[in-house]
N, C-alpha and C positions, 0 to 999 in steps of 0.2 A: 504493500500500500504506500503510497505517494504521503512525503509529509503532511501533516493537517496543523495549521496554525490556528489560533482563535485568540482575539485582539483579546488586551489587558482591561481594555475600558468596554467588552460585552456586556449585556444586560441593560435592567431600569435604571435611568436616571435616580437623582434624589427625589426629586419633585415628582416620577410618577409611582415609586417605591411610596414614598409618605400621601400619596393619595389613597395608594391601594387601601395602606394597614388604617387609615383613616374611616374608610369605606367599613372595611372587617370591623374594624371595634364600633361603630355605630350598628351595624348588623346585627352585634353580639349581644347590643346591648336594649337596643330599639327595636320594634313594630312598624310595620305599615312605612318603609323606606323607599324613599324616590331619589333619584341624583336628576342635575338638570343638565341633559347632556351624556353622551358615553361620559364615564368618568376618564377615562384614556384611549389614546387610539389603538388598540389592542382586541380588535375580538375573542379570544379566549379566555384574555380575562374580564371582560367585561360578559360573558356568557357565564363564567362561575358567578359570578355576583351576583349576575339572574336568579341562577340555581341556589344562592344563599336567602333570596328575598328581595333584591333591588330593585326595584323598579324603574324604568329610564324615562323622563319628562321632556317633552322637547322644549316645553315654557311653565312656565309661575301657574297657567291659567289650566293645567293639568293635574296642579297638585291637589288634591283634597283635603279639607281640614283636618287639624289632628297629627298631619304626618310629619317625619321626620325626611328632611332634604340632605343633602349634600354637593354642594357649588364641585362642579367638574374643577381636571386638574389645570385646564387651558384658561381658566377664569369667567366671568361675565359682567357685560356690563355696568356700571353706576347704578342705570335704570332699575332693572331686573333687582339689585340688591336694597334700593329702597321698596322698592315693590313688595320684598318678601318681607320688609321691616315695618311697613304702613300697615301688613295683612296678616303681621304679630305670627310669622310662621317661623319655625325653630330651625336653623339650619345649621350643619358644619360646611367652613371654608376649608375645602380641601385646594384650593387654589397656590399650584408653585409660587414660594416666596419669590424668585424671581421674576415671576410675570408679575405677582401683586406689585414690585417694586417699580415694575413698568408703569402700573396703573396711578401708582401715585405720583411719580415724573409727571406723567401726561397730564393727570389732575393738576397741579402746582404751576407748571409751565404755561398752562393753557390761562389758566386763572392769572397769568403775571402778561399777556399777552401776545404770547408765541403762537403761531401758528406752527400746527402737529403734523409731522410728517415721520408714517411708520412705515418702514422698509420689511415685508411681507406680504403674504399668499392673503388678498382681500377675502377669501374663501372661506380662510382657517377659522376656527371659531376663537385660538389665542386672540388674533388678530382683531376681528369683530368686538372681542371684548374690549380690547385695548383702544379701539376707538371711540368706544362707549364711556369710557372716561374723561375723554376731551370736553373740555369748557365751551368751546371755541371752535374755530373751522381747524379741520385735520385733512389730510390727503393719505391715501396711503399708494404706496409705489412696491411694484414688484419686479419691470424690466428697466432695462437702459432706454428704450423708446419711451416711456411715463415719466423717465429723468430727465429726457429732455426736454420734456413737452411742458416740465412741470414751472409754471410761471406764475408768480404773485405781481400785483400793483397796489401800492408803489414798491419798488423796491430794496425801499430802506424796512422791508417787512420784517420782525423778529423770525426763526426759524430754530425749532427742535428738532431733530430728528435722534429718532429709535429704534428698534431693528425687534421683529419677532424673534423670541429668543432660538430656536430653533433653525434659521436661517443660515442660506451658505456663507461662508463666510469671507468667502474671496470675493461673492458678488457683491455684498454689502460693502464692501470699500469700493469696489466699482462701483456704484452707485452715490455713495458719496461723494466720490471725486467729480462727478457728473455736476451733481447738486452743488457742490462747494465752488464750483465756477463760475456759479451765479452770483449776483450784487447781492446778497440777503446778510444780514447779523444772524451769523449760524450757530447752535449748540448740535454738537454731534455726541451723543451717546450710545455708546456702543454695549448693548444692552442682549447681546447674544449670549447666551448659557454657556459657561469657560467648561462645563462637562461637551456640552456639544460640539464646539470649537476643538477641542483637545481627540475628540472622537472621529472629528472627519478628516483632522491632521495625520490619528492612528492608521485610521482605514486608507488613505493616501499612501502612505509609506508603506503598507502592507501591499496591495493592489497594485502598482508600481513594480513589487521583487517577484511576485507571484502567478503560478500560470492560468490560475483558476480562484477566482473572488466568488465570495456567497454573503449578501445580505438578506440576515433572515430579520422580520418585523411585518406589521402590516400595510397592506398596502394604502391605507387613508394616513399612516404616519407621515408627518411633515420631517419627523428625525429620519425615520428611513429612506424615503424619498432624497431626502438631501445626500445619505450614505450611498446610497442607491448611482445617484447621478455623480458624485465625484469619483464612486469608485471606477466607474462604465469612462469615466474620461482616462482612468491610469493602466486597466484590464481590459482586455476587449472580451475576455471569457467573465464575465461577469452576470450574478444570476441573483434574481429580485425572489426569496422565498418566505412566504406566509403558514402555509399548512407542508404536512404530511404528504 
């Protein structure tokens, strides 16, 4: 059999690690549980959780009284969180400290008079959340075509910019530098997860020495996806695996 390597940094992140056992001990300990949202992008484990009791909501206006919530690990809106707080319903934040941190950037910045620009997949639901924070007008951008196109008037306009944390992370500076060549008073924070940064840098240097790359995760993950695409630019034997 042909060597078989398996990266240092395989597995859950922190943040979806501390969503899971979040999940399990409300489970363990509660009735009648809803999450809003998959809790993670993981079908299998979001099918055990089924099989322990969870119930998945796609909004606030799903949950019925009484129950016990739990905020996905990608975050959600402002909105949605006073929603659940106006309508006196119990919830755990299972929300990555790193995205919440996003969320309060956004919040603060937006409120001091920045216009918010988040560097992500306008799809993801990280992302969705994180614009649901903003004060103020936000854009979010995901290619080099939206960076250029991307124009405020006047141009002495304040400018935040933030990155899903999840993002590539070479593209994120190309996009930056796009952005930065603009007239605007710019804050660049660079607000990508140093687990995931450290993981696509792994998977690069693995995929690069190697004659056959395997990323296993699912295929709605924004982390896989990203492992997925940098590996396929360094391996041409490259293969995207979810199940069995």
């Amino acid at each position: 059999m042909r060597e078989l390597r398996v990266a240092k940094s395989a597995g859950f992140c922190f943040g979806v690690s501390r969503s899971v056992k979040m999940a399990e001990e409300m489970l363990a300990a509660e009735a009648n549980c809803y999450s809003l949202g998959e809790l993670i992008h993981n079908d299998d484990v979001v099918q055990h959780l089924r099989s322990e009791g969870l119930t998945v909501a796609d909004g606030p206006e799903q949950i019925p009284q009484g129950a016990s919530v739990i905020i996905r690990s990608h975050g959600v809106s402002k909105r949605i969180c006073d929603l659940l707080d106006e309508n006196g319903v119990r919830y755990v934040d299972a929300t990555c400290p790193f995205v919440k941190k996003i969320h309060r950037i956004v919040e603060e910045k937006s409120r001091d008079g920045y216009h918010i620009v988040i560097i992500g997949n306008r799809e993801h639901p990280e992302v969705m959340g994180i614009e649901g924070w903003a004060q103020g007008p936000a854009t979010i951008i995901q290619t080099e075509e939206e960076a250029r196109a991307f124009e405020l008037v006047p141009e002495s306009e304040k400018v935040c910019v933030v990155a899903q944390t999840t993002f590539n992370y070479n593209k994120f500076k190309d996009l930056v530098e796009i952005i930065s060549e603009k007239r605007y008073d710019i804050i660049v924070l660079n607000t990508i997860c140093n687990a995931t940064k450290e993981r696509q840098e792994e998977a690069y240097d693995i995929a690069k020495r190697v004659d056959a790359m395997i990323v296993i995760g699912d295929k709605r993950s924004s982390n896989t996806q990203k492992l997925f695409e940098i590996c396929s630019n360094a391996c041409a034997d490259t293969y995207y695996i979810q199940t069995l």
